[in-house]
C-alpha positions in Angstrom: -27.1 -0.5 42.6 -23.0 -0.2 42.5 -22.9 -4.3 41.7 -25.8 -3.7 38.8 -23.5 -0.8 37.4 -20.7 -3.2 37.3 -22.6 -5.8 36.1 -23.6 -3.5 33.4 -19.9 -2.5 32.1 -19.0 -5.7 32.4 -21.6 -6.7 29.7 -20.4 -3.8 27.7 -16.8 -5.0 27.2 -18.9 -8.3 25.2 -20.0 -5.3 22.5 -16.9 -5.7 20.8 -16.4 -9.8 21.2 -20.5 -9.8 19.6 -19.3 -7.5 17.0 -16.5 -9.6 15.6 -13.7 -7.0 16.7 -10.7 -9.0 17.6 -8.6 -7.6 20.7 -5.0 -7.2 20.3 -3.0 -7.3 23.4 0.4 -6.1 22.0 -0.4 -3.0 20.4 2.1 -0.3 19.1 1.7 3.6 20.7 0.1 4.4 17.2 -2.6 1.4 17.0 -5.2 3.4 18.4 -5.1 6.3 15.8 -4.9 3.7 13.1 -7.9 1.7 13.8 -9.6 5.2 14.4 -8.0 6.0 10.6 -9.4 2.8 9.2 -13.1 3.4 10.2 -13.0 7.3 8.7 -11.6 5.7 5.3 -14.6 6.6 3.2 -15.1 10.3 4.5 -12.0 10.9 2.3 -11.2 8.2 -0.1 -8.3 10.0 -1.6 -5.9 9.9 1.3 -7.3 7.0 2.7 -5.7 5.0 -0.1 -2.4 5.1 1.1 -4.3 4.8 4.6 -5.9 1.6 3.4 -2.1 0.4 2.5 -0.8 1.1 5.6 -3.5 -1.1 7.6 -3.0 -3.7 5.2 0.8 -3.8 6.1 0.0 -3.6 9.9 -3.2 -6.3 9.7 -3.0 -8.8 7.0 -6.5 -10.0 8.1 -8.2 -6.6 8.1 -11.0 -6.2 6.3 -11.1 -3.2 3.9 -13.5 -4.9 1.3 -15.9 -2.2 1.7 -13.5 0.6 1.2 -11.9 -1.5 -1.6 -15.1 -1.4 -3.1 -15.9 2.4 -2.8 -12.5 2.8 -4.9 -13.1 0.3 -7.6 -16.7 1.7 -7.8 -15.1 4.7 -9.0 -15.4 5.5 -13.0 -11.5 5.4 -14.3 -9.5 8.6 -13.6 -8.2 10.8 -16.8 -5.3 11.4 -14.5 -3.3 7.9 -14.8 -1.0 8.5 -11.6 -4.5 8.3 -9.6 -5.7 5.6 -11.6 -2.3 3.3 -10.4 -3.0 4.9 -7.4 -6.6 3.4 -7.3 -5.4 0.0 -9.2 -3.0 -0.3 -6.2 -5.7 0.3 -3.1 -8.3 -2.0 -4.8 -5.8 -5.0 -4.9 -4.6 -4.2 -1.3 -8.2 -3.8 0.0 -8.7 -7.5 -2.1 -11.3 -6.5 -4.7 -11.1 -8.1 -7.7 -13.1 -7.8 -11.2 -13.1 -4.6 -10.9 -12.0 -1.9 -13.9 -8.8 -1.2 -12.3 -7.7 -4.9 -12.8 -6.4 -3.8 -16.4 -5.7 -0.1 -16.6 -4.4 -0.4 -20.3 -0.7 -1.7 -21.2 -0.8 1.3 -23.6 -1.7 4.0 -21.5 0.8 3.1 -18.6 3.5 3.0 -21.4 2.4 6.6 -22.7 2.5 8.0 -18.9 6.1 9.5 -18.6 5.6 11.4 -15.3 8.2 10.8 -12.5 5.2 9.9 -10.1 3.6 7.7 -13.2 6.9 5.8 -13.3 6.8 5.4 -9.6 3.7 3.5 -9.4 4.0 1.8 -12.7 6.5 -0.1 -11.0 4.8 -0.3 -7.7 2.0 -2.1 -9.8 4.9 -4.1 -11.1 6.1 -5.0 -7.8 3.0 -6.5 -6.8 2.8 -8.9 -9.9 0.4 -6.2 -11.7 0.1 -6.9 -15.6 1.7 -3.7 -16.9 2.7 -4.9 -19.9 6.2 -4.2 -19.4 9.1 -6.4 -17.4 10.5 -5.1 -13.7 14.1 -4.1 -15.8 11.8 -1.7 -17.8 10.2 0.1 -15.4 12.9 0.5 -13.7 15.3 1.8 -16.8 12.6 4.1 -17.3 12.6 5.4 -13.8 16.2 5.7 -13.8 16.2 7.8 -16.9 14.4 10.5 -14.7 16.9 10.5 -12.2 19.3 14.1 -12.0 22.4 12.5 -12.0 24.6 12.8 -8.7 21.4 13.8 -6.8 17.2 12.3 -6.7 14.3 12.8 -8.7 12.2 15.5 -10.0 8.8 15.5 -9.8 8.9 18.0 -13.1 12.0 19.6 -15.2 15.2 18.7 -14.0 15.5 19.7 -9.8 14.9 17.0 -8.0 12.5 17.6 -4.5 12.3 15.5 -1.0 9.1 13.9 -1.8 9.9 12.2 -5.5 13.4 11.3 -4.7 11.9 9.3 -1.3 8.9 7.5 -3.7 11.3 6.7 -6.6 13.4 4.9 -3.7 10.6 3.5 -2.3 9.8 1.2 -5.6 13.6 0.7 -6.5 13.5 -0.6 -2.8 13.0 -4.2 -3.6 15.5 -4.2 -6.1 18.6 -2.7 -4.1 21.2 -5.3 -4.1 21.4 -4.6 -7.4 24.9 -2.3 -8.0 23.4 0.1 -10.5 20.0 0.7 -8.6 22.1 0.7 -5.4 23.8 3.7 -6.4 21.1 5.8 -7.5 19.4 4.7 -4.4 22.8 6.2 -2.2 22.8 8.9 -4.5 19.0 9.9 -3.4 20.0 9.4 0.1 22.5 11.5 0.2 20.6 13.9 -1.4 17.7 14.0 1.3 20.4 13.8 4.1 21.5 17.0 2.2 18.3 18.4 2.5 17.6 18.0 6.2 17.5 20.8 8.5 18.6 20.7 12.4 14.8 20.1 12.9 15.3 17.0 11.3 12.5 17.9 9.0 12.6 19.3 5.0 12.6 22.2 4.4 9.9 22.8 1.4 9.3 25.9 -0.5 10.1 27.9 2.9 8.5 25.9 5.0 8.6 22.6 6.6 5.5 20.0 6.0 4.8 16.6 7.7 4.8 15.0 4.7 8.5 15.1 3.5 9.1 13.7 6.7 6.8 10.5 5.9 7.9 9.7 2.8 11.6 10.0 3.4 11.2 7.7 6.9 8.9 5.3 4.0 12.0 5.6 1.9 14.3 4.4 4.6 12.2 2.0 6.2 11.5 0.3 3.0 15.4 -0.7 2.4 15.5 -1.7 6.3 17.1 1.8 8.0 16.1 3.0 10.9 15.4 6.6 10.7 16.2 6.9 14.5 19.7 5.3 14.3 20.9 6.4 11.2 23.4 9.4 11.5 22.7 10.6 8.1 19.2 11.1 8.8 20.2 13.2 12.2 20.5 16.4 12.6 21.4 18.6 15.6 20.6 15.8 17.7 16.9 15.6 15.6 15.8 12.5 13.8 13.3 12.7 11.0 11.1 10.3 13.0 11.4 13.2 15.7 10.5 15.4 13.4 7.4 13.1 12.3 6.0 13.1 15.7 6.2 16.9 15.9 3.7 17.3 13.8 1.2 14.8 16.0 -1.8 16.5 17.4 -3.1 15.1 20.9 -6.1 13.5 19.2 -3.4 11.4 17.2 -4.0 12.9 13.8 -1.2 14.7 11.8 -1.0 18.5 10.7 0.5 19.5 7.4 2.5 22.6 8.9 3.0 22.9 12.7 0.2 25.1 13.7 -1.9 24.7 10.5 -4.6 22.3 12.4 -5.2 18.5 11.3 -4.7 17.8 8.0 -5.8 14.3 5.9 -3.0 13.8 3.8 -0.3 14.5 6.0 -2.2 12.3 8.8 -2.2 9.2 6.0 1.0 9.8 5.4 2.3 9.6 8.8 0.8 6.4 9.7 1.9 4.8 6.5 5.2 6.0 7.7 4.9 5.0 11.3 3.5 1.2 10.3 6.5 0.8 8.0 8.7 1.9 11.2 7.7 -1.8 12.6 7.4 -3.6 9.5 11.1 -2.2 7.6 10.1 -3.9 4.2 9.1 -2.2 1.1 5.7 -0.5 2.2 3.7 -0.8 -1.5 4.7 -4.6 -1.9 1.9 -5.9 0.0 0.6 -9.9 -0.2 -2.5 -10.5 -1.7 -5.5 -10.5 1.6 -6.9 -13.8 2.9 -10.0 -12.6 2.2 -10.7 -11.0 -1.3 -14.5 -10.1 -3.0 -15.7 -9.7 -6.4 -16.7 -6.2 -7.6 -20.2 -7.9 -8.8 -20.8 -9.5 -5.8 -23.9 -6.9 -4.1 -23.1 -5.6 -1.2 -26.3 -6.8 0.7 -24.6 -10.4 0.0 -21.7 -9.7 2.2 -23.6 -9.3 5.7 -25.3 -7.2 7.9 -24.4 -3.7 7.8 -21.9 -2.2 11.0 -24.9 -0.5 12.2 -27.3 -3.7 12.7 -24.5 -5.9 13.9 -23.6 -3.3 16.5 -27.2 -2.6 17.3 -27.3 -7.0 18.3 -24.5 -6.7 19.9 -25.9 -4.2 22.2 -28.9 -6.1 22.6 -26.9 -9.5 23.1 -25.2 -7.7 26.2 -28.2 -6.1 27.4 -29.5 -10.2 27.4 -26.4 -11.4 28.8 -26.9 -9.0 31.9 -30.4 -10.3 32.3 -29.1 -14.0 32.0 -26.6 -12.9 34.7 -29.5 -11.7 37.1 -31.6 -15.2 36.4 -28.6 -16.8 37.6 -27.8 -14.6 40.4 -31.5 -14.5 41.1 -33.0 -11.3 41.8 -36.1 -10.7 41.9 -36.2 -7.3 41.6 -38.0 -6.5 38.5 -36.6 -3.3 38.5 -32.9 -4.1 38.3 -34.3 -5.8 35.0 -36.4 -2.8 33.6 -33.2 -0.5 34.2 -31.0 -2.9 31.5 -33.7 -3.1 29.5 -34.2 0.4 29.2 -30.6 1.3 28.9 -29.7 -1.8 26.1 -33.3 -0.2 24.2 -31.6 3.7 24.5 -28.0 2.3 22.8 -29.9 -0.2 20.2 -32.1 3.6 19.3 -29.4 5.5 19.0 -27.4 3.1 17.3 -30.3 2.7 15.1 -31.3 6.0 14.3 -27.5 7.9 14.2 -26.0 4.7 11.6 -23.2 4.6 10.4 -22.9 5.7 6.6 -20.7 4.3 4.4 -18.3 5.9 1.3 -20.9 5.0 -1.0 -23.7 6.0 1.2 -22.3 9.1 1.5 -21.9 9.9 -2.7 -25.4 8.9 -3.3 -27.0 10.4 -0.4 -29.5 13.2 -1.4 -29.8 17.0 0.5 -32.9 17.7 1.5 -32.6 21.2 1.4 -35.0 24.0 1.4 -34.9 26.2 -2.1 -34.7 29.5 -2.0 -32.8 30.1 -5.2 -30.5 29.2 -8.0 -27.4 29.5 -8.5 -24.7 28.6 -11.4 -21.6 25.9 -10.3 -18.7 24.7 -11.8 -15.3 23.4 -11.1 -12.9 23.7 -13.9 -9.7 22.3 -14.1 -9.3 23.5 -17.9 -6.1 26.2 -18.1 -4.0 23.2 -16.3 -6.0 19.7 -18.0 -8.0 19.7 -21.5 -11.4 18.8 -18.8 -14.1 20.5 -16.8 -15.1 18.7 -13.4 -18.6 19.7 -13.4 -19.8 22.2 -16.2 -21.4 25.1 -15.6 -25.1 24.0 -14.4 -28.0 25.6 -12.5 -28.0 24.1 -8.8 -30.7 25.3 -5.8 -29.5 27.2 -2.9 -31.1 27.3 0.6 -31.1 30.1 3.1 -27.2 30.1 4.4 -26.0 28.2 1.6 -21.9 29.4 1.1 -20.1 29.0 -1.8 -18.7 25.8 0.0 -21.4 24.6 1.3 -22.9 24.4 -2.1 -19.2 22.8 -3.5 -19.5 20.1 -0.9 -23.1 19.6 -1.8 -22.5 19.3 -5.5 -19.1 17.4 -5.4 -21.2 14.6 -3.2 -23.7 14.5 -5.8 -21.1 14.4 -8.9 -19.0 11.5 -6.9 -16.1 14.1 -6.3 -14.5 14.1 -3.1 -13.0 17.5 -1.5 -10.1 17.9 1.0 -10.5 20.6 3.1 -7.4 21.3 4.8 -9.1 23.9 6.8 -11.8 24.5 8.2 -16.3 25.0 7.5 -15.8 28.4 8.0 -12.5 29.0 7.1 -12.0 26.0 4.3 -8.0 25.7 2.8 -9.4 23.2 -0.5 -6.4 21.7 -1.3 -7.9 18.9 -3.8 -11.4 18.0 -5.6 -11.0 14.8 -7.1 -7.7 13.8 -8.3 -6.2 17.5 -8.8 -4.4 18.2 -5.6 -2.4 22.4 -4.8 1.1 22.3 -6.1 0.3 19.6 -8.7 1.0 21.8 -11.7 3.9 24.2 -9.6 4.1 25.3 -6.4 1.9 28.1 -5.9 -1.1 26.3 -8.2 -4.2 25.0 -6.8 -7.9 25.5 -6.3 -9.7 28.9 -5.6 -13.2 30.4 -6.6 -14.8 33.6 -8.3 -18.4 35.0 -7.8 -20.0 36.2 -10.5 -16.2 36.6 -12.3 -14.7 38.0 -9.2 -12.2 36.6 -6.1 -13.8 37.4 -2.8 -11.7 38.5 0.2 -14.1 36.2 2.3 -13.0 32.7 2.6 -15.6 30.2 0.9 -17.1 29.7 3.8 -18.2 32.9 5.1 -19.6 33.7 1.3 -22.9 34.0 1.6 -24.4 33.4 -1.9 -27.5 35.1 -3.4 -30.1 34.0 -6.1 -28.4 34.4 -9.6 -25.0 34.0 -8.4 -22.7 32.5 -10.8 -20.0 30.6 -8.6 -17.1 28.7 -10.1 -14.3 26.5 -8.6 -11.3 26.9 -10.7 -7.7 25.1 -10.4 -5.0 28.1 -11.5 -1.3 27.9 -12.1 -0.9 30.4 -10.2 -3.6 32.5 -7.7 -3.0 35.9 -9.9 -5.6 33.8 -12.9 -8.6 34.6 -10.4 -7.8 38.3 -11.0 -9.2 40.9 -8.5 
């Protein structure tokens, strides 16, 4: 019985080879968390973005067509920073023909945001068509800089996180004397910043994030966070500081103690991948293998599921070929693979594995019990409404985020929840992220024109209910 069991997991180590998953022998600490990272891309394509950038950079040969697809599937953001954004992770993931090949030379002229003149020259970087030359995108970036000191991501005080991405894109461009400077100037000014942590100190706190994108910054003109004494304080390195916010199942939290966080765990690998690679981390080469956006999907393959279920089945044969060979004769030692390759292929089979787009136009099969009216409204920051007010059924249970989930799925919206089911922190819908429009703005909700004291999720709603998602300047808009 023992040599059948090692027979057995012997057999299973084939999975992978059937599968087509290539073994890598010389692996950094972090390479387990980012293949983990790569295959929960879809359940939130927002921060997997930069996630899908990051793998790119650490595997030129990965595969992210499918996720590159989910993006450029997407209908064209009002918000241009997440457009760039998008155009960006579609040409990294290698999808082409998509909408995002030509945002508009126009439009990324008009967009005069910091961050909008951050990615318009990370586009530019990567032999995008912007319509503009390298010299211009940078003048214009330069004219946003506080002089003496970084970048502001609105008005005229410059912040950790712009002053890092503006140096990012000038990155590729630093043996230039007058883009050198500013980019000395905006190091001094995050050395400046750093506290005997070695982290940033934002808004009265200290986030994972700054962390990243200055050790993104640094890495992407070719310093090493952990030797550089401007970037060490107290004895504490920022990459020190990174790692502190590291959670044993290799994601990242946003504030120590806050729990696992997407964004800040995106972040951090990008960050940790351009630790090995010390090049600037948006100019990525075009993929070996790129798709066409109006190529079907069915074209490309099998789906993960059915070429995992064969390869459970092609080791539950190679066992049996082993046994011919070794000649038993037991017919039992037989039945017992067969029955354990048949319970894997079942499970396989019947669990799946759903992708992004699965996902968005997956239905809920839910029980009504009742109506309710939804909306998320973005309209005292953005001249929009997410989803207008409509009538949406309700099951037994339903919360008032259960029912935002359920209705952001069906609308195409995704929603990062930087908390928890029963206690959810939203911290974005869509492309409207907290903070985006000041520091204490961001998302909250009202039932029937009043703020709860319950979290979302322990909100049980009722039939008639009038429920809307709003983004606020500041949380005093929800009123009482």
């Amino acid at each position: 019985m023992k040599k059948l069991l090692v027979i057995i997991l012997a057999a299973i180590t084939l999975i992978p080879v059937a599968a087509g998953i290539s073994v890598n022998t010389e692996r950094p600490w972090y390479a387990d968390g980012l293949s983990e990272l790569e295959k929960r891309l879809a359940d939130d394509p927002e921060s997997g973005c930069f996630a899908a950038i990051a793998i790119r950079k650490y595997d030129p040969d990965a595969d992210l067509t499918a996720f590159g697809r989910l993006i450029a599937s997407k209908e064209m953001p009002v918000n241009t920073v997440t457009a760039m954004k998008y155009a960006l992770t579609v040409y990294a993931c290698g999808v082409r023909g998509s909408i995002y090949d030509d945002i508009g030379h126009d439009r990324i002229a008009e967009a005069q945001s910091t961050s909008a003149l951050v990615f318009s020259l990370h586009l530019k970087n990567i032999g995008y068509d912007t319509g503009m030359t390298a010299d211009e995108h940078i003048e214009r970036l330069l004219s946003r800089r506080v002089e003496g000191s970084g970048f502001p991501t609105v008005g005229t005080t410059p912040d950790i996180d712009m002053t890092s991405m503006a140096i990012q894109a000038l990155a590729p461009y630093k043996k230039d004397p007058v883009i050198a400077a500013a980019i000395e100037e905006g190091l001094a000014f995050i050395s400046s910043r750093q506290s005997d942590t070695g982290a940033f100190r934002y808004f009265n706190s200290e986030n994972c994030e700054n962390c990243a994108q200055a050790i993104i910054a640094l890495t992407s003109l070719g310093i090493d966070p952990e030797k550089d004494g401007r970037f060490i304080k107290n004895g504490n390195s920022v990459y020190d500081a990174l790692l502190s916010y590291r959670l044993e199942n290799g994601r990242f939290e946003h504030i120590l103690g806050s729990g696992e966080n997407a964004t800040a765990t995106a972040q951090a690998y990008c960050a940790l991948v351009n630790m090995d690679r010390m090049t600037p981390f948006y100019v990525v080469d075009a993929p070996s293998k790129t798709v066409d956006i109006s190529e079907q999907s069915e074209k490309a393959g099998l789906s993960l599921t059915a070429v995992l279920v064969i390869a459970v089945i092609a080791a539950g044969a190679v066992v049996c070929v082993i046994f011919a060979f070794m000649r038993k004769k037991r017919v039992w030692d037989y039945v017992i693979v067969a029955v354990i390759t048949a319970a894997v292929a079942v499970f396989l089979a019947v669990s799946g594995v759903r992708t992004g787009k699965d996902y968005f136009s997956s239905s809920d099969d839910i029980k009504v019990t009742g109506h309710v009216t939804f909306s998320v409204d973005c309209s005292l920051v953005s001249d929009r409404e997410m989803i207008k007010p409509v009538t949406v059924g309700i099951q037994d249970g339903d919360t008032a985020y259960s029912v935002l989930i359920r209705a952001c799925r069906q609308n195409g919206l995704t929603v990062i929840n930087a908390g928890s089911a029963v206690s959810p922190y939203i911290t974005g819908i869509g492309d409207l992220y907290e903070a985006s429009f000041g520091p204490t703005s961001g998302w909250g909700y009202r039932v029937n024109g009043k703020a709860p004291s319950v979290g979302a999720g322990a909100y049980r709603l009722s039939d008639g209910d009038v429920v809307e998602w709003i983004y606020v300047p500041d949380v005093s808009y929800l009123g009482d």
